[in-house]
Backbone as JSON Lines, residues from 0, in Angstrom:
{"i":0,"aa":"X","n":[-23.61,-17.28,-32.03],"ca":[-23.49,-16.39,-30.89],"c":[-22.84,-15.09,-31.38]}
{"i":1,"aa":"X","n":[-23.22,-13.71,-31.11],"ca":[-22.93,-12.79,-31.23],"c":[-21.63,-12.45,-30.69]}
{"i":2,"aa":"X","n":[-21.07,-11.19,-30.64],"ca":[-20.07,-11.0,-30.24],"c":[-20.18,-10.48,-28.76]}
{"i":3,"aa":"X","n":[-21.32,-9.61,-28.71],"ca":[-22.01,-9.23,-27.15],"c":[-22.48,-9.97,-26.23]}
{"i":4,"aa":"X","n":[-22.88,-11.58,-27.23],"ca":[-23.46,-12.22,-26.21],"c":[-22.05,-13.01,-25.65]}
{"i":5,"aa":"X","n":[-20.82,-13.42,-26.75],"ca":[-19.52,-14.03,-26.08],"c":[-18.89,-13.01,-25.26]}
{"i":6,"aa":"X","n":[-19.05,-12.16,-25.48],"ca":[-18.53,-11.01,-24.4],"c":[-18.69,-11.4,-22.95]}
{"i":7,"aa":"X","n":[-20.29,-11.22,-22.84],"ca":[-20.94,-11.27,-21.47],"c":[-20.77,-13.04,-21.35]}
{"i":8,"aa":"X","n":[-20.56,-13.86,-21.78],"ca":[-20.13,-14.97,-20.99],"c":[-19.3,-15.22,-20.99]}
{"i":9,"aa":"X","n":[-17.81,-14.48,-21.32],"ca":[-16.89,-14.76,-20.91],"c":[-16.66,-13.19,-19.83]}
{"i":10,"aa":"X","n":[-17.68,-12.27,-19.4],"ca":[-17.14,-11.73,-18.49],"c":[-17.78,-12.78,-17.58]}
{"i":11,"aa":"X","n":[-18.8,-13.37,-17.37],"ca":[-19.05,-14.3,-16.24],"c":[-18.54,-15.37,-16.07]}
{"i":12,"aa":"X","n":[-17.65,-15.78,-16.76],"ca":[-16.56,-17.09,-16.35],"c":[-15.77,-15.92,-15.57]}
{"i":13,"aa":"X","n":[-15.08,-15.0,-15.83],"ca":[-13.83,-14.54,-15.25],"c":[-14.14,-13.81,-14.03]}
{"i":14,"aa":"X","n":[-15.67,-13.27,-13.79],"ca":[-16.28,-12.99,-12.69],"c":[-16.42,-14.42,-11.89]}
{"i":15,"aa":"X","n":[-16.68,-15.61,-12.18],"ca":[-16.7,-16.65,-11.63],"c":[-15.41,-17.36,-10.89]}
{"i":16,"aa":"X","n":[-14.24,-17.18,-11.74],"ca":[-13.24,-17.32,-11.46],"c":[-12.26,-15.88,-10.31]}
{"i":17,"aa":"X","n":[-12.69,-15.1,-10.94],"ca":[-11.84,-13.74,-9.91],"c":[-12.63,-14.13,-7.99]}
{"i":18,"aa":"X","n":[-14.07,-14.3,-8.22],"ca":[-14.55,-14.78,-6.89],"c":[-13.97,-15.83,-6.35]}
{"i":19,"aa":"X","n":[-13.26,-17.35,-7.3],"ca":[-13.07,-18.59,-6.9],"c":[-11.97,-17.93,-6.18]}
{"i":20,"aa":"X","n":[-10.73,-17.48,-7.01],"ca":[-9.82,-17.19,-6.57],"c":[-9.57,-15.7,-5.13]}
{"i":21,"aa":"X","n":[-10.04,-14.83,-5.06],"ca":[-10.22,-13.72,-4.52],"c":[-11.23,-13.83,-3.22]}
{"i":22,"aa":"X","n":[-11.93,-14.32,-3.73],"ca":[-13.07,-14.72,-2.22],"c":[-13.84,-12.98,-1.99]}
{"i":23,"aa":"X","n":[-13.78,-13.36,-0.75],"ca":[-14.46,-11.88,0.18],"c":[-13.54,-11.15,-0.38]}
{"i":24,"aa":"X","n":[-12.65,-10.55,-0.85],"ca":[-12.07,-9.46,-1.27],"c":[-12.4,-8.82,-2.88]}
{"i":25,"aa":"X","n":[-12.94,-10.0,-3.41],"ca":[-13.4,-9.5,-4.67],"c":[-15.23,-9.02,-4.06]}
{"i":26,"aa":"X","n":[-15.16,-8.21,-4.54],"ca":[-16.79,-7.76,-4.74],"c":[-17.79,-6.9,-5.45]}
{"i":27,"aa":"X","n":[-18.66,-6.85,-5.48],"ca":[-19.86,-6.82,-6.45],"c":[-20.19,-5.14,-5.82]}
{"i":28,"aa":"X","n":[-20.15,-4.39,-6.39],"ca":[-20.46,-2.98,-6.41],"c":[-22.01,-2.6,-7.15]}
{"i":29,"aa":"X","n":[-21.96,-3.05,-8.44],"ca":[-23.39,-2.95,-8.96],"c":[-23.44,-4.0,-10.1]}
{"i":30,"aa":"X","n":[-24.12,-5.09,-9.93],"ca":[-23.69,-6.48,-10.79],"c":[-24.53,-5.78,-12.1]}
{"i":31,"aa":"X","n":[-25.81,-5.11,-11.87],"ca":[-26.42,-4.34,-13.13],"c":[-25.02,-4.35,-14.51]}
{"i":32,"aa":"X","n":[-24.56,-2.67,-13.87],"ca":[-23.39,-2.0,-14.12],"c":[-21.98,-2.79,-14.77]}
{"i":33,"aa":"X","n":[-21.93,-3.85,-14.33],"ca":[-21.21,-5.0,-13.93],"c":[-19.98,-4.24,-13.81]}
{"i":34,"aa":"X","n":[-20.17,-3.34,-12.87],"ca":[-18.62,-2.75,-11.66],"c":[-18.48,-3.69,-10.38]}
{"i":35,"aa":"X","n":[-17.23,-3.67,-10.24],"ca":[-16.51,-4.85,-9.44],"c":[-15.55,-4.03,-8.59]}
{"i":36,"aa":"X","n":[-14.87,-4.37,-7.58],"ca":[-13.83,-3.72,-6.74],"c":[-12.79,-4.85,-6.16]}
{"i":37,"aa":"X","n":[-11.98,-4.75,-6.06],"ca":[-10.6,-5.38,-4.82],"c":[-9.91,-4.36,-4.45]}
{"i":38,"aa":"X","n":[-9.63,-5.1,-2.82],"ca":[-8.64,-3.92,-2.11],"c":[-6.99,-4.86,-2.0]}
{"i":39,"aa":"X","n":[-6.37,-4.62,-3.21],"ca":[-5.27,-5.07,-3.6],"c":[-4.11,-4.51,-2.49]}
{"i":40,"aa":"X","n":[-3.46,-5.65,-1.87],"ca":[-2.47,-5.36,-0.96],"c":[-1.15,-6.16,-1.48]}
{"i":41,"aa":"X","n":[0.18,-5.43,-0.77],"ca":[1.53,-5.95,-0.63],"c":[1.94,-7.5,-0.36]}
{"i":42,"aa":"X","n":[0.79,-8.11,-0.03],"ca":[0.85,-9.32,0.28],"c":[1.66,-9.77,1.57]}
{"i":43,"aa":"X","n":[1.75,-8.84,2.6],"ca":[2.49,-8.98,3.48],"c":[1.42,-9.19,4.43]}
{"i":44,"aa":"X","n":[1.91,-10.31,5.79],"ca":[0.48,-10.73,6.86],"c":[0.2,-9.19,7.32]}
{"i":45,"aa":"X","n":[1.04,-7.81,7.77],"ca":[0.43,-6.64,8.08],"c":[0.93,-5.8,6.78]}
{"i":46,"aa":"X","n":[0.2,-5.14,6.05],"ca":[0.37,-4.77,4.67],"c":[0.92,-3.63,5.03]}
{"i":47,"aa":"X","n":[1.93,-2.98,4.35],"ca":[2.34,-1.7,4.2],"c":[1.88,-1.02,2.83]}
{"i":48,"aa":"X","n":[1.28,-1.72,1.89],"ca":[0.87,-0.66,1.1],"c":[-0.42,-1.5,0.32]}
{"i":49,"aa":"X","n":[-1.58,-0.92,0.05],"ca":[-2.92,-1.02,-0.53],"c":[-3.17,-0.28,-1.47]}
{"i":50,"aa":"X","n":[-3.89,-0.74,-2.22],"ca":[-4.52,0.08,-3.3],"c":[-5.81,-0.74,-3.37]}
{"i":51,"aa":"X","n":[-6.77,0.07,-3.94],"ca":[-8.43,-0.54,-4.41],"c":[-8.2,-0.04,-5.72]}
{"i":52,"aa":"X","n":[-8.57,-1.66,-6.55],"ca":[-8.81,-1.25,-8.01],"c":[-10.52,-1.47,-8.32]}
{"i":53,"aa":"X","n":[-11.33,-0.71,-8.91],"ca":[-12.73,-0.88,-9.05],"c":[-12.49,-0.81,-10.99]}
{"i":54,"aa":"X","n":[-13.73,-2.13,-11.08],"ca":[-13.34,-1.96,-12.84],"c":[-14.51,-1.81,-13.3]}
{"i":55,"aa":"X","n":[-15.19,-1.84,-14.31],"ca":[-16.36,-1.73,-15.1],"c":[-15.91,-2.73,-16.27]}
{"i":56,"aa":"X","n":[-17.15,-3.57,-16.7],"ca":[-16.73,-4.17,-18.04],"c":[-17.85,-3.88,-18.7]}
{"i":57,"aa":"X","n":[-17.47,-3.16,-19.71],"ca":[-18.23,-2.31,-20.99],"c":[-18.65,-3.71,-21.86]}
{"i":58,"aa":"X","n":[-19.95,-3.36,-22.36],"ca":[-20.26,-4.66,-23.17],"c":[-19.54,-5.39,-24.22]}
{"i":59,"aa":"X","n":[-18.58,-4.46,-24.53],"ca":[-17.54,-4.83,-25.36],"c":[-16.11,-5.1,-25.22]}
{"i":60,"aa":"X","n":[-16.09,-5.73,-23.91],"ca":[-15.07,-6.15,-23.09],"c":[-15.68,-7.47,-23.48]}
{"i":61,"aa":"X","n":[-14.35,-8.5,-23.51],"ca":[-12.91,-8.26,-23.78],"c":[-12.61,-8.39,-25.05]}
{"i":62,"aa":"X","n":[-13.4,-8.81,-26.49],"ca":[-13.27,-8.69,-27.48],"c":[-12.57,-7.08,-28.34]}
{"i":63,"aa":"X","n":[-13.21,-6.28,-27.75],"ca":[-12.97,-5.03,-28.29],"c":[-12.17,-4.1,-27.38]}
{"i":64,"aa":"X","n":[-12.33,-3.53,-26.32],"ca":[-12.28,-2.71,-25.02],"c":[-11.51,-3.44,-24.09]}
{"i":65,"aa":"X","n":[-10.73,-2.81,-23.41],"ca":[-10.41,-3.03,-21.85],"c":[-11.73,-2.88,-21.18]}
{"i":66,"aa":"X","n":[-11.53,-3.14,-19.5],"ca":[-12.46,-2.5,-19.02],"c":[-11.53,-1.39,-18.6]}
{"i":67,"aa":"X","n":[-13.03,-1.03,-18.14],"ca":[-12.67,0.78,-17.06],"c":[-12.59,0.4,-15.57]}
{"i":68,"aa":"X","n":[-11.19,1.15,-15.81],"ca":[-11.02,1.49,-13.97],"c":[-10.73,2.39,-13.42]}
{"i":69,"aa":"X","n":[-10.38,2.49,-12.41],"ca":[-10.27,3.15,-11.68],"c":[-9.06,3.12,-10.07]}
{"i":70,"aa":"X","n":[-8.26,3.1,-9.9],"ca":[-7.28,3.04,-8.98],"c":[-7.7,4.16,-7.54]}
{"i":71,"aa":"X","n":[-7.98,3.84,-6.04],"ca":[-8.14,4.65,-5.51],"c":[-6.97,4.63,-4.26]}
{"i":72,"aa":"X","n":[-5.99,5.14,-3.96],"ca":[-5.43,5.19,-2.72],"c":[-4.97,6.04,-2.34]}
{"i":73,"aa":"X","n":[-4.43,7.51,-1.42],"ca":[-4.19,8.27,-0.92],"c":[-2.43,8.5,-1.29]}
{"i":74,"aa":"X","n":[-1.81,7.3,-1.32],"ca":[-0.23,7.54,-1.55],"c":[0.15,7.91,-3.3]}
{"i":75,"aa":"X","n":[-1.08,7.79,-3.65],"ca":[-0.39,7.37,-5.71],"c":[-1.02,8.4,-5.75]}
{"i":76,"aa":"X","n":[-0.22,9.09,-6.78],"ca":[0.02,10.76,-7.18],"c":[1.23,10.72,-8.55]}
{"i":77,"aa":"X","n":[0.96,11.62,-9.27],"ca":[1.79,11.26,-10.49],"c":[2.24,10.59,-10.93]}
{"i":78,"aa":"X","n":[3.58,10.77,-10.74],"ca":[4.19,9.5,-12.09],"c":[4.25,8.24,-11.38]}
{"i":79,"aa":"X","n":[3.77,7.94,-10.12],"ca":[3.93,6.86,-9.47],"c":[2.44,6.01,-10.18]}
{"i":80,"aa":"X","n":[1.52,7.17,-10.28],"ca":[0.04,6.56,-10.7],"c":[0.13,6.48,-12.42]}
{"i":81,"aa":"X","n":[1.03,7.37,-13.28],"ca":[1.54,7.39,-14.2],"c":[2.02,5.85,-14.88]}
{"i":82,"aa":"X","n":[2.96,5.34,-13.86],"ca":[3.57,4.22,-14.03],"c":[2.82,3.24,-13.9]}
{"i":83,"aa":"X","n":[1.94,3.2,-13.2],"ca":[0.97,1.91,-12.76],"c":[-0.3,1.83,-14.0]}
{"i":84,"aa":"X","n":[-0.29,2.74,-14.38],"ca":[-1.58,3.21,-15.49],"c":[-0.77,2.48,-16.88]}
{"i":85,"aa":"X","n":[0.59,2.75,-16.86],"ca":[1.05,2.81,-18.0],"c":[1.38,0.72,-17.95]}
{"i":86,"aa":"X","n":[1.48,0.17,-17.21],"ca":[1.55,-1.16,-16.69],"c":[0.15,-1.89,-17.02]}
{"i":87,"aa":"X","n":[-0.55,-1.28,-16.54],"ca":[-1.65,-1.82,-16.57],"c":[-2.25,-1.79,-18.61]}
{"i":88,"aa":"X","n":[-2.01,-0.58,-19.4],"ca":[-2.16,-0.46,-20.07],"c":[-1.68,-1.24,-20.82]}
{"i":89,"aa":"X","n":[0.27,-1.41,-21.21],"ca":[0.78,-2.36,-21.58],"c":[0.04,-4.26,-21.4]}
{"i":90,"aa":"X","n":[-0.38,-4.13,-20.65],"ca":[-0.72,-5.78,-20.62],"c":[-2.06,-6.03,-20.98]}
{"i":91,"aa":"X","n":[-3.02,-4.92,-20.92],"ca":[-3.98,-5.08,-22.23],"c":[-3.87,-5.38,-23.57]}
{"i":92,"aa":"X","n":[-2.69,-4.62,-24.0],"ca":[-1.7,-4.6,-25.06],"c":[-1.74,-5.33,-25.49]}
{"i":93,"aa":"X","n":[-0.89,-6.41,-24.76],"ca":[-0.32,-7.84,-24.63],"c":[-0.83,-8.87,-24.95]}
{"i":94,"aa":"X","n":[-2.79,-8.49,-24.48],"ca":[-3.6,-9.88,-24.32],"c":[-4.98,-9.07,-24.75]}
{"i":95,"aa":"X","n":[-4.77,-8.3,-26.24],"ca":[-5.86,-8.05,-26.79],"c":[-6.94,-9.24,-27.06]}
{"i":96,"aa":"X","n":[-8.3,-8.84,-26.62],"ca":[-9.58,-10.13,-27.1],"c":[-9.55,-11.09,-25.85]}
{"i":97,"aa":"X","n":[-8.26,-10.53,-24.74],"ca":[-8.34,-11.52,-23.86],"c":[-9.06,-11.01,-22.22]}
{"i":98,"aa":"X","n":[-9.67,-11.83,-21.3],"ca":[-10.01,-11.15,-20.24],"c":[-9.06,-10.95,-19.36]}
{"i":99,"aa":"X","n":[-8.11,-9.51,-18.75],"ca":[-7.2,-9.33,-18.08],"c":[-7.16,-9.0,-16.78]}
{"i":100,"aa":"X","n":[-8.54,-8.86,-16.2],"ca":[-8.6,-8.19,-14.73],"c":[-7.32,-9.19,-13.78]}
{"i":101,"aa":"X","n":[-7.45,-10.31,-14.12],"ca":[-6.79,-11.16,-13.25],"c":[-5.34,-10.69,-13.04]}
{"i":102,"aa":"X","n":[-4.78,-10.32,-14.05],"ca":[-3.47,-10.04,-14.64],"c":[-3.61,-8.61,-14.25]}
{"i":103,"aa":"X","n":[-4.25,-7.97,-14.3],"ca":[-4.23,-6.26,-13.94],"c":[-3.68,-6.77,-12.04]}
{"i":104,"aa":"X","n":[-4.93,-7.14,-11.55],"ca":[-4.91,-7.15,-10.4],"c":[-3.15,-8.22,-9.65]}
{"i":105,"aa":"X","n":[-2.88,-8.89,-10.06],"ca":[-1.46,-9.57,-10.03],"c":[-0.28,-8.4,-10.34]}
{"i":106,"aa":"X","n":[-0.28,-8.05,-11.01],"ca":[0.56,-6.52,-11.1],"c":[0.58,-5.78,-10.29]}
{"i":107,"aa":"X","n":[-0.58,-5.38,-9.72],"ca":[-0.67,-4.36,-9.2],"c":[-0.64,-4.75,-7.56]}
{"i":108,"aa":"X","n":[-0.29,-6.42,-7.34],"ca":[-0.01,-6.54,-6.09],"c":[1.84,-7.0,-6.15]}
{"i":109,"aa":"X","n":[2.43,-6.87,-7.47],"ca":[3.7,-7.22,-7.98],"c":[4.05,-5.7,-7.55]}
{"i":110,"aa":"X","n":[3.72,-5.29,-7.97],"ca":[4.03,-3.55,-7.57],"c":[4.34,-3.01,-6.56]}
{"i":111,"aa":"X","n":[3.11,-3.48,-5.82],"ca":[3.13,-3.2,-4.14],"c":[4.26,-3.91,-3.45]}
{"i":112,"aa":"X","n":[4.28,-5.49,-3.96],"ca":[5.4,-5.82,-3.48],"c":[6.79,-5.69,-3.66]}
{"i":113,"aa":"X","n":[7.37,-4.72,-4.57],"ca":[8.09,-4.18,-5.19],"c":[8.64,-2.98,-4.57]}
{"i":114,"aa":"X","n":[7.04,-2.27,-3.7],"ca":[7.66,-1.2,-3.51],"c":[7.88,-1.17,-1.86]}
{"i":115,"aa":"X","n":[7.47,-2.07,-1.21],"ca":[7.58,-2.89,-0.18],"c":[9.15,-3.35,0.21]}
{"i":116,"aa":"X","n":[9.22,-4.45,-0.93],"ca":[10.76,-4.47,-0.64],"c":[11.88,-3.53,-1.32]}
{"i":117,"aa":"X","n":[11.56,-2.73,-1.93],"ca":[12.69,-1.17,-1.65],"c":[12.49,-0.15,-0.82]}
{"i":118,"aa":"X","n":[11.22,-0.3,0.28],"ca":[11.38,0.5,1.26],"c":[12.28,0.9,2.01]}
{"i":119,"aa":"X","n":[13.4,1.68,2.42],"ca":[14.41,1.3,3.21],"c":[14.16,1.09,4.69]}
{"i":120,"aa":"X","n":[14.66,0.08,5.4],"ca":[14.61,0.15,6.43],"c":[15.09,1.26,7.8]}
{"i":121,"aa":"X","n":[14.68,1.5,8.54],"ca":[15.34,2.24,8.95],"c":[16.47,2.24,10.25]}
{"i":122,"aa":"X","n":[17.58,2.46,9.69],"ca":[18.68,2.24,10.78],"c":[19.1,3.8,10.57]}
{"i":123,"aa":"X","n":[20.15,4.45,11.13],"ca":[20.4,5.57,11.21],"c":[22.06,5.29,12.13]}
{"i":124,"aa":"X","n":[22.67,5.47,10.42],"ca":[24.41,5.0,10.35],"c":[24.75,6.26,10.36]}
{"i":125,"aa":"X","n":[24.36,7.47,10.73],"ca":[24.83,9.0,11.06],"c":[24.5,9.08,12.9]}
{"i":126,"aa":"X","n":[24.5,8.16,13.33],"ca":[24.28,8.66,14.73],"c":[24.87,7.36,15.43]}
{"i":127,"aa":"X","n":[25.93,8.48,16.16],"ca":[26.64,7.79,16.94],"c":[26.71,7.75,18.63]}
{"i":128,"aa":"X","n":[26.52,6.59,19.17],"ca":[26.09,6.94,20.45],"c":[27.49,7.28,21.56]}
{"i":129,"aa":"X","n":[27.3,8.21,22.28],"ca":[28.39,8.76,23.54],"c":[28.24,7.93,24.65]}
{"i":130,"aa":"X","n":[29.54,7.67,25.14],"ca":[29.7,7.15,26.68],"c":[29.62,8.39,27.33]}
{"i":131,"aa":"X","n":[28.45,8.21,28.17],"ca":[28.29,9.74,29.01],"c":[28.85,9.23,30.83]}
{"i":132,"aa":"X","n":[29.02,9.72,31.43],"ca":[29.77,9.09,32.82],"c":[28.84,10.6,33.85]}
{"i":133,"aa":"X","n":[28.3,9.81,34.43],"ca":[27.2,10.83,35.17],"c":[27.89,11.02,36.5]}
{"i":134,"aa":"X","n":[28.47,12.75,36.37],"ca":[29.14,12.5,37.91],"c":[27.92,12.64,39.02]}
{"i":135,"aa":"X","n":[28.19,12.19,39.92],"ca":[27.79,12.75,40.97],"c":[28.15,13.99,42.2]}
{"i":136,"aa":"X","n":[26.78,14.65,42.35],"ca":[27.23,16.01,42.66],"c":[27.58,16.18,43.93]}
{"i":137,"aa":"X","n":[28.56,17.16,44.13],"ca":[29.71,17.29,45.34],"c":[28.39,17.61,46.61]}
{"i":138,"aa":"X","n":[27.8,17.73,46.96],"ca":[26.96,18.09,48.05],"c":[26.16,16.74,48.75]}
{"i":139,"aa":"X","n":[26.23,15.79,48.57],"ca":[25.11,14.55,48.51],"c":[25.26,14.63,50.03]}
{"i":140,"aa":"X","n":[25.85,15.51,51.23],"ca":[25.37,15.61,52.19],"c":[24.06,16.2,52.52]}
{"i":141,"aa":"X","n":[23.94,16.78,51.63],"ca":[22.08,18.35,52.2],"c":[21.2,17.02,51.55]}
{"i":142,"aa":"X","n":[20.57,16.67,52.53],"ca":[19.41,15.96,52.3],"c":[18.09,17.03,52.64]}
{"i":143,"aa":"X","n":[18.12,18.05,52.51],"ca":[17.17,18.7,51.83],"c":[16.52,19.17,50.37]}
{"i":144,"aa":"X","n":[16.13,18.06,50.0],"ca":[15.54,17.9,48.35],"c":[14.57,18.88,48.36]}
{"i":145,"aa":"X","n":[14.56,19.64,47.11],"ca":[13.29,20.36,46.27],"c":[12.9,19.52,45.36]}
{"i":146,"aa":"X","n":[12.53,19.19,45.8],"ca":[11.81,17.88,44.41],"c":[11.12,18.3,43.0]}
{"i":147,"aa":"X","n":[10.25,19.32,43.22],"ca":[10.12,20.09,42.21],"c":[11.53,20.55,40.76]}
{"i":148,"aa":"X","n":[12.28,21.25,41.49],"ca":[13.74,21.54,41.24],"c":[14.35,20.3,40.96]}
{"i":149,"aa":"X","n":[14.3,19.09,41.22],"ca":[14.9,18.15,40.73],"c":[14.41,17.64,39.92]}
{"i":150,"aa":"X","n":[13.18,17.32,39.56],"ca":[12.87,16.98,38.59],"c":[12.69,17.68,37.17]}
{"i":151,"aa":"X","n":[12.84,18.83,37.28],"ca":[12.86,19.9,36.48],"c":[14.3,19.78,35.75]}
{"i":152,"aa":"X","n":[15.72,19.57,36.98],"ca":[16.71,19.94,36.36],"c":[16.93,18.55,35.52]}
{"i":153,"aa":"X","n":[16.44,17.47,36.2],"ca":[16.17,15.98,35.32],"c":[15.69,16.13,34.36]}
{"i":154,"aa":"X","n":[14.81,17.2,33.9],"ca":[14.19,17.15,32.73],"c":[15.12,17.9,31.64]}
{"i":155,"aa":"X","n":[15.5,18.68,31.81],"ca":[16.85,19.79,31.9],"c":[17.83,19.18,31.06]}
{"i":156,"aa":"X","n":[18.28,17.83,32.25],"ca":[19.8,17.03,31.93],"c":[19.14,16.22,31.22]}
{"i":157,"aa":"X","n":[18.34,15.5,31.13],"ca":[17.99,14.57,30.26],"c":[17.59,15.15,28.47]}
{"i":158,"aa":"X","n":[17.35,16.47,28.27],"ca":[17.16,17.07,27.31],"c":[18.08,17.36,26.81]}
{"i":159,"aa":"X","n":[19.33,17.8,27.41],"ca":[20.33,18.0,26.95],"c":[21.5,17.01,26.79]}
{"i":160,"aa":"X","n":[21.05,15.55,27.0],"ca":[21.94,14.55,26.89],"c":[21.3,13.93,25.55]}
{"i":161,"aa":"X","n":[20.31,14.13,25.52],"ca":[19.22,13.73,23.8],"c":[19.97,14.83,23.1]}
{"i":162,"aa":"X","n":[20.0,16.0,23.1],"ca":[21.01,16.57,22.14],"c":[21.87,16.27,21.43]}
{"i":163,"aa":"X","n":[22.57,16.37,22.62],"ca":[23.88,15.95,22.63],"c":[23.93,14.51,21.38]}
{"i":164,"aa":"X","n":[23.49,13.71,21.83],"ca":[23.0,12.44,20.68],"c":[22.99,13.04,19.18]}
């Protein structure tokens, strides 16, 4: 057996296996091509952060070559995409001659979950709340309301008690 032909059957064990494991989230873009995609999440039941990794395996994957990818998400921008490139790179490194998508894609949901739990939560320990004591106004005999005018100055007092905050 050649080296092209162990190539291509061990990209179809690990295509066999990324489906066992991955299901509907792994998928087939152009099996020709043999480009592949996942939409890699935080692993949380409502995800706060995603990424889609799409790969290509060059005929000389995994003996010789990584494959090619590609990272697509709207939040990764420099050294954040810097760092993830440079991760992903390292563990090719690691497991030269070996097939790594599995291990790319595990990272890169280690990541997410990483950056997940250093999100800070948000509390807001600079704001302190006032006992406000709402007088009531000296006239509460004129039961002639402008209602307009009252709700206005409600809008008024209530704007200026959010300030105040």
């Amino acid at each position: 057996m050649d080296v092209i032909e162990d190539n291509l059957t061990r990209q179809v064990d690990e295509i066999e296996a990324l489906t066992a494991i991955y299901g509907d989230d792994w998928r087939v873009v152009n099996s020709t091509s043999r480009i592949y995609s996942i939409q890699i999440t935080d692993g949380q039941d409502d995800p706060k952060w995603k990424l889609g990794l799409q790969v290509q395996m060059p005929e000389d994957y995994p003996s010789i070559s990584p494959p090619q990818y590609q990272l697509s998400c709207p939040w990764i921008r420099g050294e954040e995409r810097t760092q993830i490139e440079n991760q992903l790179q390292e563990i090719y490194l690691d497991n030269l001659g070996e097939c790594i998508i599995f291990k790319w894609v595990e990272e890169i949901r280690n990541i997410l979950a990483q950056k997940t739990d250093d999100s800070p939560i948000h509390t807001y320990p600079d704001v302190q709340l006032k006992n406000v004591t709402l007088e009531e106004p000296e006239e509460t005999k004129d039961f002639n309301f402008d209602i307009e005018a009252d709700i206005e100055e409600d809008f008024v007092n209530t704007k200026n008690l959010l300030n105040a905050l």
